[in-house]
C-alpha positions as CSV (number, residue, x, y, z in Angstrom):
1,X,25.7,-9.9,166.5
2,X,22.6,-9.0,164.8
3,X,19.3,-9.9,164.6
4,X,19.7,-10.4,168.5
5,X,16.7,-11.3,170.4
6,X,15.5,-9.0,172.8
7,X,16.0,-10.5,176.7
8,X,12.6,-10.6,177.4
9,X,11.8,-13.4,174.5
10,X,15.3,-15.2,175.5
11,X,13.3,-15.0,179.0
12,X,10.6,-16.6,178.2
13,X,11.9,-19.3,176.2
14,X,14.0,-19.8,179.8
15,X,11.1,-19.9,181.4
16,X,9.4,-22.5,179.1
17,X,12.4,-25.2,179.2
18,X,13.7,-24.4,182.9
19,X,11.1,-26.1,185.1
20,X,12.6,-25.5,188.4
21,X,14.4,-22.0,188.1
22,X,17.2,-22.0,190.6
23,X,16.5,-19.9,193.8
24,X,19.8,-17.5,192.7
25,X,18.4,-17.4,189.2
26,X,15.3,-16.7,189.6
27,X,15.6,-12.7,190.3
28,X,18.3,-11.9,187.4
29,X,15.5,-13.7,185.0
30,X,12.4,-11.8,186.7
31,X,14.5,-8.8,185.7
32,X,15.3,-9.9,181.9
33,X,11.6,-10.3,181.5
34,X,10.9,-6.9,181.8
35,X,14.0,-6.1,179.3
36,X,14.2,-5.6,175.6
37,X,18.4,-5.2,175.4
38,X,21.0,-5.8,177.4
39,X,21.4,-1.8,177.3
40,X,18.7,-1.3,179.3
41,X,18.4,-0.7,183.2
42,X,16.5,-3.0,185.3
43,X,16.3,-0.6,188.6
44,X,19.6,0.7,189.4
45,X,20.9,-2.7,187.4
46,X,22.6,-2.6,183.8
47,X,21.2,-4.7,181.3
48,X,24.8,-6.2,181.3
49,X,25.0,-7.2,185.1
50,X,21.7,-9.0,185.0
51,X,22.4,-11.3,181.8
52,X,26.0,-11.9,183.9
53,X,24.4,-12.5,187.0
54,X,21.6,-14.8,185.5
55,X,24.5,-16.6,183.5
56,X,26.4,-17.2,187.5
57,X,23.7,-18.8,188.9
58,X,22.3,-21.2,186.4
59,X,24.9,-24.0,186.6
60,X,22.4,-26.5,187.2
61,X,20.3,-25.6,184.1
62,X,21.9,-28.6,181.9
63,X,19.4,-29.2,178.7
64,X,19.8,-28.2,175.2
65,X,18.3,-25.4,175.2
66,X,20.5,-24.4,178.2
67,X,23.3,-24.6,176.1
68,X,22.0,-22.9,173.3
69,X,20.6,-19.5,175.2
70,X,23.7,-19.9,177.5
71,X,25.8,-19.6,174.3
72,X,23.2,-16.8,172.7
73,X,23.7,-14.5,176.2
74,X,27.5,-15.0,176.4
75,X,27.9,-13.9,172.6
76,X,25.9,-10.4,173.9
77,X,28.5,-9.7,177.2
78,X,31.0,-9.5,174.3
């Protein structure tokens, strides 16, 4: 996919829209803050294990722009 956004911008828009970040959530998208691809390392974490992670636990984030990003991070596990 190009012109892919880095994680840390998809982050913050998370951040903006997702008022009350679910408890399990709320690590995996403290770590794609600090990332710029999903081929970097957060720690001992791949990139890849923290968008998957992140993508686990937010179930309960339900608004469009849940969708959207939801649909933006799934298309970069590919």
């Amino acid at each position: 996919m190009k012109n892919t956004r880095s994680l840390n911008q998809i982050a913050n828009e998370i951040r903006n829209d997702w008022k009350n970040v679910n408890y399990a959530a709320e690590p995996y998208l403290k770590a794609m803050e600090t990332l710029e691809s999903i081929n970097d390392n957060y720690f001992a974490d791949s990139g890849r294990s923290i968008v998957a992670y992140f993508l686990a636990n937010a179930n309960t984030w339900k608004s469009e722009t849940a969708k959207r990003i939801k649909i933006e991070l799934k298309s970069m596990l590919k």
